[in-house]
N, C-alpha and C positions, 0 to 999 in steps of 0.2 A: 455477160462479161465473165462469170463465173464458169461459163463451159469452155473457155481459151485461158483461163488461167492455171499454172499449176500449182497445187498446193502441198504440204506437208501431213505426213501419216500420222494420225496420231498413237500407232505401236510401234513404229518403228524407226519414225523421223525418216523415211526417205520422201521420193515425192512422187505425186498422183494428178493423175488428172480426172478432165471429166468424162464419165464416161455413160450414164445417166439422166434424165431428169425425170423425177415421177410424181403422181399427185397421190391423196389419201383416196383408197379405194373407192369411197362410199360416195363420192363426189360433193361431200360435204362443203371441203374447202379448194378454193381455185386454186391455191399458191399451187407452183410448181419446186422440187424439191431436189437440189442439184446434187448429184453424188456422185464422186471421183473415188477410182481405183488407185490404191497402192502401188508402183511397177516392182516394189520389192517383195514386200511378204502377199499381196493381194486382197488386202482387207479392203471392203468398199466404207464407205464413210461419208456423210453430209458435209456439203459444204457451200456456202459458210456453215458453222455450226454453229444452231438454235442460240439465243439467252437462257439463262438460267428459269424465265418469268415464261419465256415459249415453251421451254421442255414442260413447266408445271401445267400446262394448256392444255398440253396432248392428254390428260390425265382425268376428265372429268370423274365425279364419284358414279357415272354410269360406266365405269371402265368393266370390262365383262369379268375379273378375278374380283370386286368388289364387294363381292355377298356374300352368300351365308354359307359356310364350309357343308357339305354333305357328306367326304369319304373322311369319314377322320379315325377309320381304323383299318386293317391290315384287313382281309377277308384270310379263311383258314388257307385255303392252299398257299396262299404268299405267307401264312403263319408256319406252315413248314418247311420251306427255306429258312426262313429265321432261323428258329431253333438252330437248323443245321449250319447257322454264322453262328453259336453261341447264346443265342437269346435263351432264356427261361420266360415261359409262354405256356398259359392253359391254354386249354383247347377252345376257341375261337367260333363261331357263329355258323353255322352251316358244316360243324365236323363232322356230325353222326349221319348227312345226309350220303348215301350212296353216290352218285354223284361226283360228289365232293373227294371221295377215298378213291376211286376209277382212277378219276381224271390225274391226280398226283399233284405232287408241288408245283408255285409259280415261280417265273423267276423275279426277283426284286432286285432293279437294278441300281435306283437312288437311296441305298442302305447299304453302309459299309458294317464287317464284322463287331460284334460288341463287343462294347469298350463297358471295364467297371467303371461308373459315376461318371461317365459322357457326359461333355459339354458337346450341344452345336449351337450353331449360329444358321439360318438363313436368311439370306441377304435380299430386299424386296419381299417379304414373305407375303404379301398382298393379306388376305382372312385368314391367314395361319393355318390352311388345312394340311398342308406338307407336313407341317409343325406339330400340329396335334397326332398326327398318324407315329412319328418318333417317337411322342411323347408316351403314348398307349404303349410302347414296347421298352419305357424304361432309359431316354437320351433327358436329359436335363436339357432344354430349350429356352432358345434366345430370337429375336429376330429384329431385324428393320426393316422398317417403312413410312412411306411417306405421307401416305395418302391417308388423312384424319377419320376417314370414314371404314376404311378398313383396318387401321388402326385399332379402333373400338372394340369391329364384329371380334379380333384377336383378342384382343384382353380381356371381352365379354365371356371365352371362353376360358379366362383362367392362363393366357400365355403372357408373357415376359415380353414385351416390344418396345423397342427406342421408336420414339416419333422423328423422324429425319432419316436423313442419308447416312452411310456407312463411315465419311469422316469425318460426320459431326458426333457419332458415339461415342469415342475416345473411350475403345474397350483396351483392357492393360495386353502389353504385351505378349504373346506365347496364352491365348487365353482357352482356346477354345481346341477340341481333339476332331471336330470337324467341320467345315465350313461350306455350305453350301449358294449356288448361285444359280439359279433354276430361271433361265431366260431374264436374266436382268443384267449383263455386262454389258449388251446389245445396246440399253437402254443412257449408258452412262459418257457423257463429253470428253471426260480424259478416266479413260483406262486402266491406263498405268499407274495412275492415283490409288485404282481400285483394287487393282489387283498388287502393288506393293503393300499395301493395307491391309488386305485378304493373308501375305505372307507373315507380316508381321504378327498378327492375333493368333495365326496356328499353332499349335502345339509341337516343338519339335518330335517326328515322327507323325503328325497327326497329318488330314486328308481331305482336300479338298475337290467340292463337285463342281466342272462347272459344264452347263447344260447351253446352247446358242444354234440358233438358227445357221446351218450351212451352206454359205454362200454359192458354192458350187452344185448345188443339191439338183438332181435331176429334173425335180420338180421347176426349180427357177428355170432353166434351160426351155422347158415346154411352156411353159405360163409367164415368162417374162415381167412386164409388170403388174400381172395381175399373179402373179405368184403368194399366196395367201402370207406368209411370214416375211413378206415383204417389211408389212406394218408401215406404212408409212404415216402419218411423219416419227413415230416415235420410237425407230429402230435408227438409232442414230448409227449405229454400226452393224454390217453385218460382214463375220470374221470366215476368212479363208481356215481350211485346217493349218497353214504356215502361221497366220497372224496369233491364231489362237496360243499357239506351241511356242511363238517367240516369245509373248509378253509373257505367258506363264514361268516361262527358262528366265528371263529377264531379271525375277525377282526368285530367284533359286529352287523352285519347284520342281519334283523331277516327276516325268508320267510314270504312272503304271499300268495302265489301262485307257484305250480310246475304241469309242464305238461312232459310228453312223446310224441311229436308228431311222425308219423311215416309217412314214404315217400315209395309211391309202385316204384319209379324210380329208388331207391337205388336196387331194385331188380335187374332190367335190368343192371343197372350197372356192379356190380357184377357180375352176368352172365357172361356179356362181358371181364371183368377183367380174369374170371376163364378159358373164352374159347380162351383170348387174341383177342379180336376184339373189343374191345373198343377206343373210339377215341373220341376227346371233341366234342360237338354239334352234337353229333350221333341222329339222330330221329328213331322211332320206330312206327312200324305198329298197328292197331286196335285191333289186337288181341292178342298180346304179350302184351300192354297197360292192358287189361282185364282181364289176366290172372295173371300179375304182381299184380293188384289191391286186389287179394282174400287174400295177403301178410297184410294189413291192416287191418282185423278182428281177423285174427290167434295171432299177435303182438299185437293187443288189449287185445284181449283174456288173453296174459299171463303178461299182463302188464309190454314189455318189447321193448318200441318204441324206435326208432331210435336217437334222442335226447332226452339230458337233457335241456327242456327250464325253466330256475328258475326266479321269480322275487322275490328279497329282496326288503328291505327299512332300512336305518337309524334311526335309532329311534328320536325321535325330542328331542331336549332339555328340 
């Protein structure tokens, strides 16, 4: 019934149909999972959409960001970029190796210029390692989440976390000089909730990330539903670059910056998904690595990478 009905966007109130049906990769679960396109901005979307008691389902504490943070600091070459945003930074863990001085700076892309006495916020921060890496270069850190068990491993490290969702914090208005959302809009029933909330805690002039699976991404095109950041069931939405751009503008945010990066692992992934022999922390051989890699010219090529990474800003008073 659901694949002859049409239904409404949740970015942009037009209407959608079905276009869709998929199940959870791993063939765990039988349901099958209806998902209607947008005819306006093109955002796909579930439909019907989950309960609030199904979305907590998709969520066990074997969720794969549930453990224990390993990168929680910058490596030197991504330490001299910084600097070169303004950070003040000693010299970093592998400086004096040769190596290290060749090869030259990285580029860091989820770190905006320093700000004196930075507030951020990341939103879903799952173990807080994002969080902790900020924190090592001087951002006063905040985050949300939901998930009790990752909760912990974050405060176990000394981080600042709201247990719940982003509108149950009721952080004060104009709060924070950056706001981050790293693969968790994807995850959220209504959107627009999120991200008028997102606008409201910014700092006028301040910057938000947000990081989303790109519906149109070369990779889905080839791998259809076995397209790894499909995520089914618990990618309730995956955003077209218009849908992403609408809601953002919606609630006053103006871009500065948008990138498509593209991932050659999502390849293999995939693969494995399609041939069913995928399994988390699966490693791969030299040659499948290389081969996978030719995947990121062709997806440049047609300018249609794997995510949408956007940074906004609030406009200043």
């Amino acid at each position: 019934m659901n694949q002859k009905t049409n239904s409404v966007c949740p970015v942009c109130g037009s209407s959608g149909e079905h276009e869709q049906s998929l199940h959870k990769a791993d063939g765990s679960n039988p349901k099958a999972y209806d998902y209607h396109r947008c005819h306006e901005c093109g955002l796909l979307y579930q439909h019907p959409m989950p309960s609030t008691g199904e979305i907590a389902g998709f969520y066990p504490d074997t969720y794969p960001v549930y453990v224990e943070p390993t990168r929680i600091e910058f490596d030197e070459r991504e330490r001299k970029t910084l600097r070169n945003m303004g950070y003040q930074l000693p010299a970093g863990k592998g400086s004096k190796k040769l190596s290290t001085r060749l090869r030259g700076a990285k580029p860091v892309s989820d770190v905006i210029p320093f700000v004196a006495n930075g507030r951020v916020l990341d939103i879903g921060c799952a173990n807080g390692e994002y969080l902790l890496r900020l924190k090592s270069i001087g951002w006063n850190c905040q985050g949300v989440e939901f998930n009790s068990k990752a909760v912990a491993i974050a405060r176990a490290y000394g981080l600042d976390v709201f247990p719940g969702g982003l509108l149950e914090a009721g952080f004060e208005n104009d709060s924070f000089d950056f706001v981050t959302s790293h693969h968790h809009i994807e995850h959220e029933p209504d959107p627009g909730k999120i991200m008028a909330e997102i606008a409201r805690i910014t700092k006028p002039g301040g910057v938000v990330l947000i990081r989303t699976p790109n519906n149109a991404a070369l990779g889905r095109r080839w791998f259809g539903e076995h397209w790894f950041p499909n995520r089914v069931p618990e990618h309730l939405l995956l955003f077209s670059e218009k849908s992403l751009h609408a809601l953002a503008t919606k609630y006053g945010l103006v871009l500065r910056q948008r990138y498509k990066p593209v991932e050659y692992k999502l390849v293999l992934k995939s693969l494995d998904l399609k041939s069913n022999t995928y399994h988390e922390g699966k490693t791969y051989g030299k040659l499948k690595k290389w081969l996978a890699r030719l995947y990121i010219p062709a997806a440049r090529l047609v300018g249609q990478g794997d995510e949408l990474f956007s940074i906004y800003a609030k406009p200043a008073d």
